[in-house]
N, C-alpha and C positions, 0 to 999 in steps of 0.2 A: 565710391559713388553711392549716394544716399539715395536705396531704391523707390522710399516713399515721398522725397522731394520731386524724382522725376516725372513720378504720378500725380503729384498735383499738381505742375508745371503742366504736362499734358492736359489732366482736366479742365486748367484753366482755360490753357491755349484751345481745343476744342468749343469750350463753351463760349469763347471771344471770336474766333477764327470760323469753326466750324470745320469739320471733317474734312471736306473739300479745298478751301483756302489751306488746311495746314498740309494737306499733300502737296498742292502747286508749291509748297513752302521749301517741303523737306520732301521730294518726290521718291527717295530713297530710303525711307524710315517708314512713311504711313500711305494706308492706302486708298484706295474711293470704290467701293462694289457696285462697281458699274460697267456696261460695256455697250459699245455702239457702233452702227455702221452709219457709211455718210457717201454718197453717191455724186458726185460733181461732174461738170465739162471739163474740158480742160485748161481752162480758166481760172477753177478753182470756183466756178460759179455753184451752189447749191443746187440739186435735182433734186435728193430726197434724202431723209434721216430719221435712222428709225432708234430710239435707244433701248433696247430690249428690258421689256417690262418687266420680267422672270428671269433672273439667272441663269444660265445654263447646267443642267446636271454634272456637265461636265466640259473639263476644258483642257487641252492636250496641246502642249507646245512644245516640238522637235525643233532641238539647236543645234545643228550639224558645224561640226568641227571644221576648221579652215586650214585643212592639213590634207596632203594626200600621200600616202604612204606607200610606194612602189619598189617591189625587187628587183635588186638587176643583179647582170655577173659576179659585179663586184662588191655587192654587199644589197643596203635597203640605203632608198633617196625617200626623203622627208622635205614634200613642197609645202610652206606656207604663205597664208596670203593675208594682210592688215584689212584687206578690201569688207563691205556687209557680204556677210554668206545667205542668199535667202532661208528664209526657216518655214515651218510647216506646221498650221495650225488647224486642229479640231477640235467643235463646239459642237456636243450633243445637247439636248433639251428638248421643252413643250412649253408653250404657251398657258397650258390648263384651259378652264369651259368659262370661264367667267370673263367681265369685263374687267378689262384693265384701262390706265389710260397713260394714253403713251407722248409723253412731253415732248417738247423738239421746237423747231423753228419754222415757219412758214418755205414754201421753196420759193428760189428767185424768177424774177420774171423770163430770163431767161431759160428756164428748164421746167417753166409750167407745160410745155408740149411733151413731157413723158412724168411727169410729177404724178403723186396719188391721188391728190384735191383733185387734177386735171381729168383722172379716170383713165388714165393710161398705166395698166399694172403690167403690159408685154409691148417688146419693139415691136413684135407683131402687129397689134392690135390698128384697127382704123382711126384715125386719131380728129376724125370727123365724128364721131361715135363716142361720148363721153359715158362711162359707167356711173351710176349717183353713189355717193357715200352715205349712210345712215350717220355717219360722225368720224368727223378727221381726226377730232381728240381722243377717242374712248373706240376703242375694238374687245370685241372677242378675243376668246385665243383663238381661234379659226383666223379672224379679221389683224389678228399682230402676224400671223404666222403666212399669211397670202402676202405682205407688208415686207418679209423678208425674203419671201419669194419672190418677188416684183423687182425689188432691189437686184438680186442676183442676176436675174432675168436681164435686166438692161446695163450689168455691170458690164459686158463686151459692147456697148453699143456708139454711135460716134453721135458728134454735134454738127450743126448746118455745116460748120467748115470742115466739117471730113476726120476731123480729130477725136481719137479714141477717148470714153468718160474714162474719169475717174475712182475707185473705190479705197476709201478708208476705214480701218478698222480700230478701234479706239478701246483698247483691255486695261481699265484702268485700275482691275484687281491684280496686277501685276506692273504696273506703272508705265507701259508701254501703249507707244499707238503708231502704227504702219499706214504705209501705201502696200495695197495688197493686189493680187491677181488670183480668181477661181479659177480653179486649175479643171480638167476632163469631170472628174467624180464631183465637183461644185456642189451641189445643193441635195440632198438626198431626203426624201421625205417617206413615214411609214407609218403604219394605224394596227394596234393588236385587239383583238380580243376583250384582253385585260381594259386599253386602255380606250374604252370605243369614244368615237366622238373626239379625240383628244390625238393630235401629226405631232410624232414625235418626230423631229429635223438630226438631220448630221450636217454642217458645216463645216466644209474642207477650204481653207486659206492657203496663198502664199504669198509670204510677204517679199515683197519688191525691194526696200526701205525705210528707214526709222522718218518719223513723220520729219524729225528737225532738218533731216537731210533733203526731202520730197520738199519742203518748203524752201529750202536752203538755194535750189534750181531752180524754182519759178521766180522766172525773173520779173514778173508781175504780180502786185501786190492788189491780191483780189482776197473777196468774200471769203477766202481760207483761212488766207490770214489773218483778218480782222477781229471774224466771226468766229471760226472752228479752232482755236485755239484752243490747247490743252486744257488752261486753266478755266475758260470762258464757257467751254462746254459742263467742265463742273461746275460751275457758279450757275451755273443756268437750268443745269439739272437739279441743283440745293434748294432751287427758288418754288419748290412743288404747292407750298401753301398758296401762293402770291398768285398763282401764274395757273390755278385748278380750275378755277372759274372761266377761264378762257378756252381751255381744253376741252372743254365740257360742251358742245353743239349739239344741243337735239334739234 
């Protein structure tokens, strides 16, 4: 194999495709440095969605074996199972001091009563009582990082009909994207010294299922599907020239 044919095959493809289209392509060859959370009813309807402006310092994903391995009398029994095993993720990081500006989609009319536009950043909160936003486009890191706290906040939280939201998690530097659950330790936030002014987060995940499979059960073909789709999420995040000047609300 002629390894400078492949390189400009790619160069091509990249510069016709674009980064994003050629992962939805080959989702196991190339990647998209990205990652996002996305907060639904259970509907599949949109709450909130944040795509984390800054990377994470770091990113830790335990894939526990489907095997369990037990002594007996008689020797060792070895159970396995084809079933998803959940697995266990952690995302450290910071926002940093500056603006960023954080791309995404509007929420549905459905989920404007906990939405961020809406000013509702906790189920708590009085929802008579709107907080103002200085700009839904463009946050601080303080204002991206209250943004994924808000999120977390309301990811245990239910819709008029009594049914638990949603939370998905979207790592598309590794080509994966889950139905996830925050588990006790959920959201951990801390400020040093070093870094004043500047919450560095820990983000503890577990994932429930692979998105194809979480979509695979809803037997209703909503705002999930249409919208939040693997590839559509990248296309949409690709689009940052097109799509600045909207983001932008002073």
């Amino acid at each position: 194999m002629d390894l400078r044919s492949i390189t400009r095959r790619y160069n091509q493809q990249v510069s016709e495709l674009g980064k994003s289209l050629l992962h939805t392509v080959f989702p196991n060859d190339f990647e998209v440095y990205m990652m996002a959370l996305e907060l639904t009813d259970a509907d599949g309807n949109s709450i909130d969605y944040f795509a984390f402006p800054v990377m994470p310092e770091s990113i830790q994903k335990t894939e526990l074996k489907r095997t369990n391995i037990k002594k007996t009398s008689s020797g060792v029994t070895v159970l396995s199972s084809a079933t998803f095993t959940p697995e266990e993720i952690t995302i450290k990081g910071n926002f940093g001091r500056q603006f960023k500006i954080i791309l995404g989609k509007e929420p549905s009319p459905q989920g404007v009563a906990f939405s961020i536009p809406a000013g509702k950043l906790k189920l708590s909160e009085n929802k008579s009582i709107k907080t103002p936003d200085f700009s839904i486009g463009v946050k601080t890191g303080y204002g991206a990082t209250k943004i994924l706290q808000s999120i977390i906040n309301k990811s245990n939280g239910v819709g008029k009909d009594g049914r638990p939201f949603r939370l998905y998690f979207y790592n598309m530097a590794l080509g994966e994207s889950y139905l996830v659950a925050v588990p006790p330790t959920g959201l951990q936030l801390s400020m040093t010294q070093e870094k004043n002014m500047i919450w560095d987060y820990t983000l503890n995940l577990t994932t429930k299922a692979p998105l194809s499979l979480a979509l695979f059960f809803d037997k209703n073909k909503t705002s999930l599907t249409r919208i939040l789709s693997t590839s559509l999420i990248q296309s949409t995040l690709n689009k940052t020239g097109s799509n600045i000047a909207n983001a932008i609300r002073f």
